[in-house]
LUMKOLLUM-885713 format. One record per atom (N, C-alpha, C, CB): x, y, z. Coordinates in steps of 0.1 Angstrom, whole numbers, padded with zeros to 4 digits, always signed. Last residue first. Glycine has a CB too. Example, Ala and Ser with C-alpha at 12.3 -4.5 7.8 and 13.67 -1.06 7.14 Angstrom:
<nodes>
+0128-0022+0071
+0137-0011+0071
+0129+0000+0079
+0141-0006+0057
+0132-0057+0078
+0123-0045+0078
+0132-0033+0078
+0113-0045+0090
</nodes>
This chain:
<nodes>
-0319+0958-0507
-0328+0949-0516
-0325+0948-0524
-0338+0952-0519
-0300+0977-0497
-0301+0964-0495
-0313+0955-0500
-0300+0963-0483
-0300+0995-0514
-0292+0990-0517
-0291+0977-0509
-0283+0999-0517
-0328+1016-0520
-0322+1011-0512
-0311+0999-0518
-0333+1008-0502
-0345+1042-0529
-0334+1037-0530
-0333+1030-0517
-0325+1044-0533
-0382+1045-0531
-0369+1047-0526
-0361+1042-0531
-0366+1046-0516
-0404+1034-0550
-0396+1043-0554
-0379+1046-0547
-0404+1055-0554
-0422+1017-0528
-0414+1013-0540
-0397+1019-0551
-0426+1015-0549
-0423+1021-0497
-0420+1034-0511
-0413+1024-0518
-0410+1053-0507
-0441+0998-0479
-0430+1006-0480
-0426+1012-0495
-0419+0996-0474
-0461+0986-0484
-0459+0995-0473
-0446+0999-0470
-0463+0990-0464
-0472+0966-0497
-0468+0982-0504
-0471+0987-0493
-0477+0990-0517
-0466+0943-0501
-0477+0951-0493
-0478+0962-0496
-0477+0950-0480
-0438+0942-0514
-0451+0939-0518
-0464+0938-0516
-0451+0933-0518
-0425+0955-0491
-0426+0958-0504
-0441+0956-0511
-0415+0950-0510
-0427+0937-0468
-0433+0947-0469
-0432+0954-0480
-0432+0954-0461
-0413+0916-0484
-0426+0910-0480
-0434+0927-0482
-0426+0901-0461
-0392+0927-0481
-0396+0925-0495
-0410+0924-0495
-0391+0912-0502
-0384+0925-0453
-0386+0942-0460
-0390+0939-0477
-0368+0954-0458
-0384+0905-0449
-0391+0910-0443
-0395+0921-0447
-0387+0909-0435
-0357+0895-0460
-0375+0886-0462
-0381+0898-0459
-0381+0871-0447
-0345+0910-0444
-0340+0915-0456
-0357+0909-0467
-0321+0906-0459
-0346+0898-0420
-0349+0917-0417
-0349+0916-0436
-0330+0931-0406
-0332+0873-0428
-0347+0875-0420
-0355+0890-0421
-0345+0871-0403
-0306+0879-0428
-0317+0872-0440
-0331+0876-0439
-0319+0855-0439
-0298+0892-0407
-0298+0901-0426
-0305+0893-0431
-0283+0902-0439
-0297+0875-0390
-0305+0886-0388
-0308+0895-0402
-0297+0893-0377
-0282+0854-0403
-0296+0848-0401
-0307+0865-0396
-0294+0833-0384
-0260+0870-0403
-0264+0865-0411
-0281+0861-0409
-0254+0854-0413
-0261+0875-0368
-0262+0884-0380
-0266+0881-0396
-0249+0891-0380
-0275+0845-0347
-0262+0854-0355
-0269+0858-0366
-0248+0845-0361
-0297+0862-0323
-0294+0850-0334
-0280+0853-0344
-0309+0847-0345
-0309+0871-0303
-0296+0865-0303
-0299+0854-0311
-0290+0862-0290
-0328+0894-0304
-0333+0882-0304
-0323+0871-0306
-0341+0882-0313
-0309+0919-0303
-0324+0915-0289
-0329+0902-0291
-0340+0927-0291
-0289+0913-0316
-0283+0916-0307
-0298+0907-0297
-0278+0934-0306
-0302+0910-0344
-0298+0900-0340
-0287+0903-0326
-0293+0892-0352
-0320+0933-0343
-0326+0921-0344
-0315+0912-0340
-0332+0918-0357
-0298+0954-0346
-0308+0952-0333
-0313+0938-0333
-0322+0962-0332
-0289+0946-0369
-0276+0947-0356
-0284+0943-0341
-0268+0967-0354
-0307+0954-0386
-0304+0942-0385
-0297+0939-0373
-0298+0938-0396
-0309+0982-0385
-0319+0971-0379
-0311+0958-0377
-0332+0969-0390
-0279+0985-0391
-0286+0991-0377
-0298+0982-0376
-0291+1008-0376
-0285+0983-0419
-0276+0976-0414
-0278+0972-0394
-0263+0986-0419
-0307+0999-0427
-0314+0988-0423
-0299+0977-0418
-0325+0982-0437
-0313+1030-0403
-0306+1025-0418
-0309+1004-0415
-0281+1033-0419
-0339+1042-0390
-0329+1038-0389
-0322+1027-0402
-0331+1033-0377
-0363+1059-0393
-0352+1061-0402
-0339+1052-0393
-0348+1078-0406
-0385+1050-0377
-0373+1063-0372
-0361+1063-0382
-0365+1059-0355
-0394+1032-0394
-0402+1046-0390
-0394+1057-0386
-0412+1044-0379
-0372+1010-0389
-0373+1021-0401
-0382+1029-0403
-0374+1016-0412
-0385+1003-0362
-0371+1010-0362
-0369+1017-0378
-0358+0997-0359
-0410+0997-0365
-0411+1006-0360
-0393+1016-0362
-0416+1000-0346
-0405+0974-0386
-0412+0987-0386
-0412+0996-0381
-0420+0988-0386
-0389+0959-0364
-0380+0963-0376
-0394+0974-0383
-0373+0946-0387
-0412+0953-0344
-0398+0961-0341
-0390+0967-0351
-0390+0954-0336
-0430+0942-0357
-0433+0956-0355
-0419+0962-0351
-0445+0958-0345
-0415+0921-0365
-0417+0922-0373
-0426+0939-0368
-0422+0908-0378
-0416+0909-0334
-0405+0911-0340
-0412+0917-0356
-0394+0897-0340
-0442+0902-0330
-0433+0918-0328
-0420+0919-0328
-0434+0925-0315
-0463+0902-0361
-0459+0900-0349
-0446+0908-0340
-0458+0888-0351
-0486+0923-0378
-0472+0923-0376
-0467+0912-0358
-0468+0943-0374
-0515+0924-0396
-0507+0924-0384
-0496+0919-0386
-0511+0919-0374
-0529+0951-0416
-0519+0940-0415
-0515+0938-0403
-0507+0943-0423
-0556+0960-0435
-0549+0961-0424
-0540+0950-0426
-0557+0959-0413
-0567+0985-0459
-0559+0975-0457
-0556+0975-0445
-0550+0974-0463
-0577+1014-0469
-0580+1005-0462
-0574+0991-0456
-0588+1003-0468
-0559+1030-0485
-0565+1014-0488
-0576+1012-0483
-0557+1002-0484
-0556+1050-0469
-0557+1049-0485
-0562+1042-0489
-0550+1048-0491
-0545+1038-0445
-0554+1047-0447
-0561+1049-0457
-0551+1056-0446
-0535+1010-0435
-0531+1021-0450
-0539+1023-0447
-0528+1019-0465
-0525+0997-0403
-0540+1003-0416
-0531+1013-0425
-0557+1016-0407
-0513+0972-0381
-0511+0983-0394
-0520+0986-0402
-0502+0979-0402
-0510+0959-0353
-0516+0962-0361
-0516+0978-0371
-0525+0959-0355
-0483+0943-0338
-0488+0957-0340
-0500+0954-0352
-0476+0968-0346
-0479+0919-0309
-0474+0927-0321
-0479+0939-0324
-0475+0921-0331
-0497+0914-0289
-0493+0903-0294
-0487+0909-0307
-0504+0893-0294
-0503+0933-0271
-0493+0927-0270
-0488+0920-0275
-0492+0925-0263
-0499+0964-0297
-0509+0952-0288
-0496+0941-0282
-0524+0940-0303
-0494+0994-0315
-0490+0983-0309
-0501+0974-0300
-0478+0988-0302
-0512+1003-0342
-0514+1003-0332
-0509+0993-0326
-0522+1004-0332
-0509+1027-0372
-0504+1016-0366
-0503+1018-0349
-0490+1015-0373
-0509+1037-0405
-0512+1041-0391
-0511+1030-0383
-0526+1047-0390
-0497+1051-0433
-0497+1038-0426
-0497+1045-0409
-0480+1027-0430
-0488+1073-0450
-0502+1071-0449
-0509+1058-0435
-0505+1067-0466
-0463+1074-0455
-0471+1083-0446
-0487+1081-0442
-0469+1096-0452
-0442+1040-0457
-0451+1053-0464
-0460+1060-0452
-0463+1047-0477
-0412+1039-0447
-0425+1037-0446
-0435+1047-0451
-0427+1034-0434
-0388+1036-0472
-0394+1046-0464
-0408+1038-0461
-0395+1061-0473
-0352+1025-0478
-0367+1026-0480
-0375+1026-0468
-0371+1015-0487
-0326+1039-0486
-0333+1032-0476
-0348+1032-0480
-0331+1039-0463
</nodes>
């Protein structure tokens, strides 16, 4: 699974979340679907489970929920906000 890194500080709003690497400096906003699936792999939830939520709370079929959660967690890859190093098997 891949890990939000420790350094990422993060302030919900209503219009999503705002995210700072400490380290960096960097900010990022998140709309809220997109703070929801952050916030749910902050609690270590495995990313089959994210996906289940996203497409239970935003009723879209599961496929379309694995595509989208799956975009999503590359994107944060490449922001490097999420541990390059972990394992994960859905990426």
């Amino acid at each position: 699974m891949r890990r939000v890194l420790k350094q990422l500080r993060s302030v919900d709003t209503p219009d999503g979340t705002v995210v700072l690497d400490v380290e960096t400096g960097k900010m990022f906003r998140l709309n809220p679907v997109g703070a929801q699936i952050l916030c749910l792999l902050k609690q270590g939830t495995p990313i089959g489970q994210v996906e289940e939520v996203i497409s239970r709370e935003y009723d879209v079929e599961i496929e379309t929920a694995r595509e989208d959660v799956r975009h999503f967690l590359t994107a944060l890859a490449a922001c490097g906000l999420v541990d390059r190093n972990a394992a994960d098997s859905g990426l």
